[in-house]
N, C-alpha and C positions, 0 to 999 in steps of 0.2 A: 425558430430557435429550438435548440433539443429541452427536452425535459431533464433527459439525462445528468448526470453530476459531472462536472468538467474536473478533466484527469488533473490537473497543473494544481488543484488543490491539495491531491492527497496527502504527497513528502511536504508540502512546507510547516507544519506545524511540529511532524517529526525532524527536521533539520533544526531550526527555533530550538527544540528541546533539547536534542540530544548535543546540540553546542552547548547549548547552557551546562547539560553534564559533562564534559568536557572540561570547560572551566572550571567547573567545580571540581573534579576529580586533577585539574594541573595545581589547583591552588594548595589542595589536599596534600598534593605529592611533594610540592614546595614546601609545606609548611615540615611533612616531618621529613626534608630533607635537608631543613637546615642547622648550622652547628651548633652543637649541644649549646654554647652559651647564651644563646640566645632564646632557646627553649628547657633548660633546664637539660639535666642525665637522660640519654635518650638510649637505648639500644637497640641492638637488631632486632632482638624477638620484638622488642615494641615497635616499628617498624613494617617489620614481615605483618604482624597483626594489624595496623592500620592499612595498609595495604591490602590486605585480606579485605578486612570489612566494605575498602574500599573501591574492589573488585565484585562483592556480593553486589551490594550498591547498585553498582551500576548492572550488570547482569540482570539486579530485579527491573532495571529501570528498563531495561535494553526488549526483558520480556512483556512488561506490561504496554510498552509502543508496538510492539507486534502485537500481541490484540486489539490493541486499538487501530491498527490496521488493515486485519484477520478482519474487524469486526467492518469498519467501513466501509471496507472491498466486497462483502459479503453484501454491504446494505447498496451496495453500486449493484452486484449484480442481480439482486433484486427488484431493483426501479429497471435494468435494461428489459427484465424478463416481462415488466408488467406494459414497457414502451412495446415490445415484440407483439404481445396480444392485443395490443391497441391495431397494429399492422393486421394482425393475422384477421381479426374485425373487421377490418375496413375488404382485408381479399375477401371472405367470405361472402362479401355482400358484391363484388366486382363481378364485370364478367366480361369474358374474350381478350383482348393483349392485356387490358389494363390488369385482371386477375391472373396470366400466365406471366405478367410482370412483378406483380406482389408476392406473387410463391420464388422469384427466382431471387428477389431481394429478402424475405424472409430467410428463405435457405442458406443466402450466404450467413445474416444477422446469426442466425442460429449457429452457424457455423465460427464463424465469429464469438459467439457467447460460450461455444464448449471451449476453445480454444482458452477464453480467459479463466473461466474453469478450472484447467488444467494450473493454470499458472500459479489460481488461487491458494489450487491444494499442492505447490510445489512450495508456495509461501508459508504455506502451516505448516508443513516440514521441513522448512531449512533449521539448518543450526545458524548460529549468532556468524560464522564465516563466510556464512552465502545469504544472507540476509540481502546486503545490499542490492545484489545481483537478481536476488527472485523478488524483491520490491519491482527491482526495476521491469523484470520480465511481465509481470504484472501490470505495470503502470502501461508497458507498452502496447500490452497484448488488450489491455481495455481501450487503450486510446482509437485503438484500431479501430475496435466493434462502437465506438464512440461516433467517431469518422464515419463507418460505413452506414449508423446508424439516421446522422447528420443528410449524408447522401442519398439514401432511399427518401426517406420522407422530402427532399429536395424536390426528387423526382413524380414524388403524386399531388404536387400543391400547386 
């Protein structure tokens, strides 16, 4: 079994969350969007300003689950980088197929881990519109190096 951090965990805690803001933010819009009698003299500006507040809100909440993302994805490709030298250990002490084996599944693994890389730092720079997209780019591009990870070590046990 890998050491690794299994992908399928990453989004569920930000889906949980960001429904619950969701709800909160419909219940918000319901409430000042109903008629004045029931909430007392309401106007636009006041309105537009809940609204507001209620767009900051979320925006702060929208950036602090992208760090908390940023941050976990980072701590993912950390533990891969520390399974890779576990590998890279084990070639150095190989020798003949089983070493010309372990540098060709390293190679990919590395290749594999720049790739996620990429995706990482495509995630710290999305805007809040391609978020969802570069999470996923991310989730997928690690599952990958997760999988090929799973499959090498398959291969020397």
């Amino acid at each position: 079994m890998s050491a690794l951090i299994k992908p399928s965990k990453m989004g569920a805690d930000f889906m949980v969350r960001s429904t619950t803001l969701m709800v909160v933010i419909g219940a918000v819009f319901f409430m000042v969007s109903q008629p004045m009698a029931v909430f007392g003299k309401t106007s636009s500006s006041d309105v537009s300003k809940e609204m507001g507040e209620a767009w900051e809100t979320f925006k702060s909440y929208v950036i602090d689950q992208k760090n908390d993302a940023i941050k976990h994805a980072k701590e993912m490709l950390k533990k891969a980088d520390a399974e890779i030298e576990v590998l890279a250990g084990k070639a150095s002490k190989a020798s003949g197929d089983a070493k010309v084996q372990y540098d060709k599944e390293i190679k990919n693994l590395k290749k594999k881990r720049a790739e996620a890389a990429v995706k990482l730092d495509q995630l710290q720079n999305s805007s809040a519109d391609a978020w969802d997209s570069t999470k996923d780019g991310f989730a997928d591009a690690y599952k990958d190096l997760h999988g090929a990870y799973n499959e090498a070590v398959g291969k020397f046990q």
